[in-house]
NUVEXBA-479092 format. One record per residue: residue in one letter; x, y, z of N, C-alpha, C in turn. Coordinates in pm, whole numbers, plus 32768, in hexadecimal, padded with zeros to 4 digits. Example, Ala and Ser with C-alpha at 12.3 -4.5 7.8 and 13.67 -1.06 7.14 Angstrom:
% NUVEXBA-479092
a85277DC7830C84CE7E3E830C85287EB6830C s85057F1F82C485577F9682CA850A80038313 
//
This chain:
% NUVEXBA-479092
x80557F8880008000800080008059807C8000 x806380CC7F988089813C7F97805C81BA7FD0 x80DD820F7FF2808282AB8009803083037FB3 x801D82C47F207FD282E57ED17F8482D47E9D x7F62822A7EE37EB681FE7ED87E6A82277F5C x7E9882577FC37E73827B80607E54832D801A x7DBD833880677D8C83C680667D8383EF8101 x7D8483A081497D7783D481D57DCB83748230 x7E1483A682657E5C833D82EA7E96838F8364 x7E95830B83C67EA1835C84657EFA82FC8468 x7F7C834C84D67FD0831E85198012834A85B8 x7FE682CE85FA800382D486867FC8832B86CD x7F66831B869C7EBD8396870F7EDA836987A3 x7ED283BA87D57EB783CD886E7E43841688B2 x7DEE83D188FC7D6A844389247D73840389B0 x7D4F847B8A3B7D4484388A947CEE84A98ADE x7C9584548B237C1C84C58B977C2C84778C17 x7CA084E78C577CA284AA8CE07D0D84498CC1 x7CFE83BD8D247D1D83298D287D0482F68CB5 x7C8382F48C577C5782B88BD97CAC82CF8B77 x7CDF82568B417D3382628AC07CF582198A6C x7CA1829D89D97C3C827E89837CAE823C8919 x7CF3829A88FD7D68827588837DF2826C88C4 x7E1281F788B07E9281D888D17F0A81A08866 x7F4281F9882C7F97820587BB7F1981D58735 x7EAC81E7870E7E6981CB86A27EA28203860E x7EAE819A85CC7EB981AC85357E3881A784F5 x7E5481D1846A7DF481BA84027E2A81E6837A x7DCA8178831B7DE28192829B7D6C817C8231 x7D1B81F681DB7CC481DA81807D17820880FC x7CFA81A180917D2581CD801A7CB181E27FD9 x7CC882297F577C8A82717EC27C13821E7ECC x7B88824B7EC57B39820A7E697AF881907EB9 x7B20817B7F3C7B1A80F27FA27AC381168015 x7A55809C802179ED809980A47A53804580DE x7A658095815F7A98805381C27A7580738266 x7A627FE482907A177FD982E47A3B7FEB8388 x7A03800483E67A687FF7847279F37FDA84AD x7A497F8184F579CD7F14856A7A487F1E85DF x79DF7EF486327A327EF086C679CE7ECC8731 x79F27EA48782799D7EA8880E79757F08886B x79127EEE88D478D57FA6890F79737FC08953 x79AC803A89497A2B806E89B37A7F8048896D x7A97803588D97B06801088977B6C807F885D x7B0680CE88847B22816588327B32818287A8 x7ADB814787507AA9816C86CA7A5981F986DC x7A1A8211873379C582AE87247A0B82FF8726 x7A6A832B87817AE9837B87B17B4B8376871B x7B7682E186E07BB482F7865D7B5D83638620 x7AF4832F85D67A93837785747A7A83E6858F x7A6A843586117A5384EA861A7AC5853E860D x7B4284A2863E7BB684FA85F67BD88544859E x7BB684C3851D7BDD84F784767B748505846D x7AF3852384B17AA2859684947AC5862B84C8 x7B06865584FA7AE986CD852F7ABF86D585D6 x7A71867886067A2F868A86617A8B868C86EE x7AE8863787047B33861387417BA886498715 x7C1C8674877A7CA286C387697D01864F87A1 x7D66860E87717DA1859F87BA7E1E85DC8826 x7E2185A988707E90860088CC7F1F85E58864 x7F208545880E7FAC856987CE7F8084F78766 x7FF2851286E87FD384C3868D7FDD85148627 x7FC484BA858C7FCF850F85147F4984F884D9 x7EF6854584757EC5853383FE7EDB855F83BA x7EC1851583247F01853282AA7E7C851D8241 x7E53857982037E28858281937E5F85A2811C x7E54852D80A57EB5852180277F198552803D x7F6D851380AB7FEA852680C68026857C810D x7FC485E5810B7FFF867081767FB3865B81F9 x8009868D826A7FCF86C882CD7F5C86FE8307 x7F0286D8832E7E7C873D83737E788736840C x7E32879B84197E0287B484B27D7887DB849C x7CE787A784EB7CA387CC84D27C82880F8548 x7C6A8860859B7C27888685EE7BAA888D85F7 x7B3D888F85AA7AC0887485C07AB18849854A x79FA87D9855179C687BE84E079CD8821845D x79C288A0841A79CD88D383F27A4F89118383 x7A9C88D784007B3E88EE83867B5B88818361 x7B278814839B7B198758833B7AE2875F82D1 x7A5E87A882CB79EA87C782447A1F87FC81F1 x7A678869822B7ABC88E181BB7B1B88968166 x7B7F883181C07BE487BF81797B99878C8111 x7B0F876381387AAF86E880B47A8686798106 x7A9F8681819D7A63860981E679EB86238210 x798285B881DF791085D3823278E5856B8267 x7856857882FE7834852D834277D5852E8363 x77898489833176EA84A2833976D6843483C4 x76AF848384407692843E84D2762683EF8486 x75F583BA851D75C683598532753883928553 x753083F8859374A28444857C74A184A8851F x74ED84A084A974E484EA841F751585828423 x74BE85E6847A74DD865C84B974758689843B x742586518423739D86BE83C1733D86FE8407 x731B877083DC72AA87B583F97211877583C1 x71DB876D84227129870C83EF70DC875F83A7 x70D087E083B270918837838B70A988578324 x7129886F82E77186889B826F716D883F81F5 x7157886081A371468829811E71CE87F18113 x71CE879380A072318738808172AB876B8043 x72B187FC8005731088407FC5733C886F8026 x730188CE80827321895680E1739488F1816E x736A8856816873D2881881C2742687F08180 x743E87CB80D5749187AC80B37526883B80CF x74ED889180B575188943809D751F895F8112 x7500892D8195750489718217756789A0824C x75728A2F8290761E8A3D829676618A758210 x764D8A4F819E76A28A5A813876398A9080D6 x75DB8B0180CA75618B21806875BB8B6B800B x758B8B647F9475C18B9B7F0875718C287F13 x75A88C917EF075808CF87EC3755C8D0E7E2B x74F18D6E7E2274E58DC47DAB75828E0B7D6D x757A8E187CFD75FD8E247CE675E78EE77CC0 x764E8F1A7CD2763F8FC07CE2760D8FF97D5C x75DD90757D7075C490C67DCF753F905C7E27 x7504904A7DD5747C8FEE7E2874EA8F9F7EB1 x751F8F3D7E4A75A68ED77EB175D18F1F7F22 x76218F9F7EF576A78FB67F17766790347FA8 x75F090837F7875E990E27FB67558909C802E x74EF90857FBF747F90607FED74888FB98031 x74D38F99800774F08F05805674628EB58006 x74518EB37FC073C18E4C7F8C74008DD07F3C x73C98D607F7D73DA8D017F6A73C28CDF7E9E x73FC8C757E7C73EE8C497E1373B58B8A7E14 x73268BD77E6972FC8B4E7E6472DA8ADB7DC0 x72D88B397D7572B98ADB7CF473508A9E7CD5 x73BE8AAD7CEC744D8A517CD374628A127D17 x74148A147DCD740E89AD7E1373D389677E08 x733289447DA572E288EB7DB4732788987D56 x735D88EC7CED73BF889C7C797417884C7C8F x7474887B7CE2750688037D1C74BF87B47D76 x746887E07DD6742587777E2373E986FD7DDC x73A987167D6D734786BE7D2973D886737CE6 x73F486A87C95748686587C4674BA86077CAA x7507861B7D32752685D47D8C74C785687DA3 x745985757DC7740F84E57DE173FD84A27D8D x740384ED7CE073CD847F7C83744E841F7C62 x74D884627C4F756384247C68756083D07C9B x752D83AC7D13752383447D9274CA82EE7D99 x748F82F07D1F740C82C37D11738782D47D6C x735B831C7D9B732383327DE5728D837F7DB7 x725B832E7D6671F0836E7D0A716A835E7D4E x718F83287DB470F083067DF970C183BE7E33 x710783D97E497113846C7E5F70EB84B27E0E x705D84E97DCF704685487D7B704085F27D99 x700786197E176FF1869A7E37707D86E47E6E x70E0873C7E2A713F87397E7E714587A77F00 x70CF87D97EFF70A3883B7F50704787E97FC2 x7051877E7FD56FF4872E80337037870880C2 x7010871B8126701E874081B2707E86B581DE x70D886A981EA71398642820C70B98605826E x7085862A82E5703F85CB83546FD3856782F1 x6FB7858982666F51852B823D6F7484E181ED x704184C381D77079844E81C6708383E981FE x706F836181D3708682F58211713E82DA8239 x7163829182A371B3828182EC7246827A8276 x723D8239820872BA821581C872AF8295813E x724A82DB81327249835F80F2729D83BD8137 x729883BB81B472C584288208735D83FD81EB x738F838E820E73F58369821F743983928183 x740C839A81327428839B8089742884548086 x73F684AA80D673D9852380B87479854C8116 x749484F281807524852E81C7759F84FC815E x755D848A813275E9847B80E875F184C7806C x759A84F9803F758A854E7FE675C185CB7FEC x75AB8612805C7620866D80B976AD868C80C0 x76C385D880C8773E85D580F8776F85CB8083 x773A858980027773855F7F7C77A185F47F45 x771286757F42774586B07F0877AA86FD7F29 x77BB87287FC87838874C7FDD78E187118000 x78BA869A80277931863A805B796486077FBB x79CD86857FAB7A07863F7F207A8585F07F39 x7AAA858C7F907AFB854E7F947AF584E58003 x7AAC84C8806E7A65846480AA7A07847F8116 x798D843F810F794884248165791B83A781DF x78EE83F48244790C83BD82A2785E837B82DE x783C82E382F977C182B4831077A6828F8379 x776182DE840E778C8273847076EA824E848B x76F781B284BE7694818C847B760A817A8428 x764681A183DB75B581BA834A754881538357 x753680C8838C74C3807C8398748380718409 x74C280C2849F74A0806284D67419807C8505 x73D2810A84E573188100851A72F580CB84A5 x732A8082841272CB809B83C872AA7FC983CD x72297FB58356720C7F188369725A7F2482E6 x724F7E6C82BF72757E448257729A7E838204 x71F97E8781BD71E17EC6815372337F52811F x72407F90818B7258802E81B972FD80368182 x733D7FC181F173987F99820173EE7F788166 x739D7F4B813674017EE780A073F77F918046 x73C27FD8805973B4805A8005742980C0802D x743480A080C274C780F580E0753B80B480B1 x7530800780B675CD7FE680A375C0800D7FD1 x7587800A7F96754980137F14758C80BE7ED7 x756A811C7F32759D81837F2B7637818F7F51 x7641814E7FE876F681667FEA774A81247F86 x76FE80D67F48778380A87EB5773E80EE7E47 x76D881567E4976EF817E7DB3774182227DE7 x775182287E6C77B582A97EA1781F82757E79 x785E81EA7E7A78D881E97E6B78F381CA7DCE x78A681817D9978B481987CDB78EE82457CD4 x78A482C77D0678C683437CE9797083657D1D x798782E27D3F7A5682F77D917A1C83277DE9 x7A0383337E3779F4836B7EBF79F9831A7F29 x7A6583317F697A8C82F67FCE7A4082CB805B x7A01827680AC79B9823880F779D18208818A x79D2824A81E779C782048249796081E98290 x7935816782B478E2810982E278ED80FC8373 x7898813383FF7877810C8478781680E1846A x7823801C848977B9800484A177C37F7D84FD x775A7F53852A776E7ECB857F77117E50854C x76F37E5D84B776977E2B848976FE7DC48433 x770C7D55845E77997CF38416775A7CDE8380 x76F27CBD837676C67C9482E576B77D098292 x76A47D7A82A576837DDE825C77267E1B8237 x778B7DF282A678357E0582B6786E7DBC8247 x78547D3D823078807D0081CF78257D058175 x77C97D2C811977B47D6480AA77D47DD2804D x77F07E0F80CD783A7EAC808978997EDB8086 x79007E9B80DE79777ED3810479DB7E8B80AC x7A487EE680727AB47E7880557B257E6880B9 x7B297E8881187B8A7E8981937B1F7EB981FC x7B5F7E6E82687B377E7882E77B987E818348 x7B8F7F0E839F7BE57F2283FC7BA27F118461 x7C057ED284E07BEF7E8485417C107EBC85C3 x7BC07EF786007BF37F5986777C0E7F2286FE x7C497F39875F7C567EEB87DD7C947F30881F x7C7A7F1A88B27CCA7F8189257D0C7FED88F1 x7CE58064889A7CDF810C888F7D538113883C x7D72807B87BB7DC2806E873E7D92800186DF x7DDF8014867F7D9F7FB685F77DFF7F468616 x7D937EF1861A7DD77E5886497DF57E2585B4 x7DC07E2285547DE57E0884C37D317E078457 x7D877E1F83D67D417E3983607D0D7DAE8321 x7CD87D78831F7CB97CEF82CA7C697D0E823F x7C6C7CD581ED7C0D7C9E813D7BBA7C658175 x7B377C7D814E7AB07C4181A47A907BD2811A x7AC77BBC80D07AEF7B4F80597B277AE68088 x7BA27B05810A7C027A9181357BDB7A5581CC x7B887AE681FF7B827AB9828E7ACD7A9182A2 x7AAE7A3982FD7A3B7A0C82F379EB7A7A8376 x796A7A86836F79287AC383EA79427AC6845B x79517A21847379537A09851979E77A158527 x7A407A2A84E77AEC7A3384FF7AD97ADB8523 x7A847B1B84C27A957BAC84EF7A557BC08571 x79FA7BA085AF79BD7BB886127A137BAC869A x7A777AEF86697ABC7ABD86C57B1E7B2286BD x7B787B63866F7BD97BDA86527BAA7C4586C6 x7B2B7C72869D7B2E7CFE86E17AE37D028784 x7AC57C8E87A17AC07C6488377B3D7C1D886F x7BB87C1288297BFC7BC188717C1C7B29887A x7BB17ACA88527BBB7A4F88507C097A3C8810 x7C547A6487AF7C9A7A5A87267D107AAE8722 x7D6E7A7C87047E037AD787007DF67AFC8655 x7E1E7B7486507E617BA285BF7EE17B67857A x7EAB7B3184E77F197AE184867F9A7B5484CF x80347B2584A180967B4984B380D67BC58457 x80887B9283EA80B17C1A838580727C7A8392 x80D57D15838C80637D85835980287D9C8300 x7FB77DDD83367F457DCB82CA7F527E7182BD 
//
């Protein structure tokens, strides 16, 4: 693995509150174009990784590197600015807000000239446009009104309207923490359906989830978290379910080679 198939990597994170040691020397590595997954057990410190190279979290020490250079993020916000984005686990949508105005939230397009610049008036007709283009990209055609009140989407719509968010601004990877887990089946096979036609667009993928079957359908690597570091990377091609499970509880020692 080269430094030039890797778009994002951490080296030797340190996070500590108090006595609690979340990250204890943690690595990481996502390359170009790749769903990759991180599982771990409760207190393994996968959350603490992920708000890291989100923004959310400041590590007391350690490196990140985006396409090779250096970052510091101090808040969510200068991660976004890099091209990282992050769609939680309770989405962060407004119920009330039509389906464009949350895609645009935070980030509304102006009228272009004095209207824009002086009067501040929105240019809602180029938002309904990239909004609509974005969902139809994603396939997401069940969606006709793009002015229709996010609260009177069903559960895996909503979930399709954050990643929609995150697609159009996260131009270099996005971040999923768990995308299935209020939704059913049905709901369910429509999100993993969408996170691989995000990654057909190259767009880079990371996967929080604790859902093993939905882990090995989508992921082409799976990182393996344990006591507040990456215990190792496995091919969910080579390694079977219950070896990963046994991996990231412990029952199971990690092959000898690095992965």
């Amino acid at each position: 693995m080269s430094s030039a198939d890797t778009i994002l990597s951490a080296r030797n994170l340190f996070k500590r509150y108090g006595r609690v040691v979340a990250m204890n020397g943690a690595d990481f590595d996502l390359l170009r174009g790749e769903v990759l997954a991180v599982i771990g057990d409760n207190g393994a410190g996968k959350s603490t990784l992920i708000k890291t190279l989100s923004g959310a979290t400041v590590p007391d020490s350690g490196e990140i590197l985006l396409d090779g250079q250096p970052v510091h993020f101090t808040n969510p916000q200068s991660a976004r600015s890099a091209g990282i984005e992050t769609v939680y686990q309770d989405l962060a949508l407004s119920p009330s807000l039509s389906i464009a105005e949350n895609i645009f939230m935070g980030r509304e397009l102006r009228r272009p000239g004095l209207l824009g610049s002086v009067f501040r008036i929105l240019d809602q007709a180029k938002m309904n446009e990239r909004a609509r283009k974005e969902l139809s990209d994603l396939g997401l055609l069940t969606i006709q009104n793009i002015m229709q009140p996010v609260e009177t989407l069903s559960g895996g719509q909503r979930q399709g309207v954050a990643v929609a968010r995150a697609v159009t601004f996260g131009s270099k990877v996005v971040i999923l923490d768990e995308p299935t887990a209020a939704l059913g089946v049905k709901e369910s096979q429509k999100v993993i359906d969408l996170i691989k036609d995000v990654r057909a667009r190259g767009i880079s993928i990371i996967l929080i989830s604790h859902n093993m079957p939905h882990v090995f359908e989508v992921a082409d690597r799976i990182h393996i978290h344990r006591l507040g570091q990456r215990l190792c990377v496995i091919d969910p091609t080579q390694v079977g379910m219950s070896d990963a499970v046994a991996l990231m509880t412990g029952a199971k020692q990690p092959p000898n080679e690095k992965t």
